[in-house]
C-alpha positions, 0 to 999 in steps of 0.5 A: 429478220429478213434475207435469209438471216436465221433458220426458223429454229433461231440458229444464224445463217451463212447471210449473217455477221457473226460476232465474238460471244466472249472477249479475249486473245483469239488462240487458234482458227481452225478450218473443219468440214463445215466452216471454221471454229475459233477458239477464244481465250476469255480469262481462264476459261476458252470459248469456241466459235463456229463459223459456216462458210460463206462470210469471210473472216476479218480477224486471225490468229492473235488478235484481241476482241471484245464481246459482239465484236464482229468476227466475219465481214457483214456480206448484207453491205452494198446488196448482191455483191454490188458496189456503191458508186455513182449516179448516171444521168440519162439523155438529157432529152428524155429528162426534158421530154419527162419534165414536160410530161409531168408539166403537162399532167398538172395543167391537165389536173388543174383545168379538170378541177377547174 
């Protein structure tokens, strides 16, 4: 699936979104040598969720969720840790100096053609 997302055996890896299995009232985060196992109340029954460490916990203790509902952050958004921001333009010399490359280029093509 791409960056590391599962093991060859099928089991998520920590570069993944992890999702509720079940909906209901989340009773109790509880922190273990590996990760964090959260325990969903589902009806009459409870579900326990196991999350490595690695991607951060965007629910707590008492919140309600729905199936697939994500339980952790999806640490794939904005590549490598990097942000989203805006687009800086270089020199605008070189974009002139680029432009009259390109220019020059297709007259070269046209006149080889011709």
């Amino acid at each position: 699936r791409g960056r590391g997302q599962l093991y060859p055996d099928g089991t998520k890896s920590n570069n993944t979104v992890y999702n509720s299995s079940a909906a209901g009232k989340i009773l109790q985060i509880e922190q273990i040598k590996k990760g964090f196992n959260i325990v969903i109340e589902s009806g009459e029954n409870t579900v326990t969720e196991f999350v490595p460490f690695g991607p951060d916990l965007i629910v707590k203790e008492g919140d309600f969720v729905n199936i697939d509902q994500a339980l952790t952050n999806n640490p794939n958004v904005g590549g490598f840790g990097q942000m989203d921001t805006e687009i800086v333009l270089q020199n605008p010399a070189r974009i002139y100096g680029l432009l009259a490359f390109f220019a020059s280029v297709i007259l070269g093509q046209v006149f080889l053609v011709l």
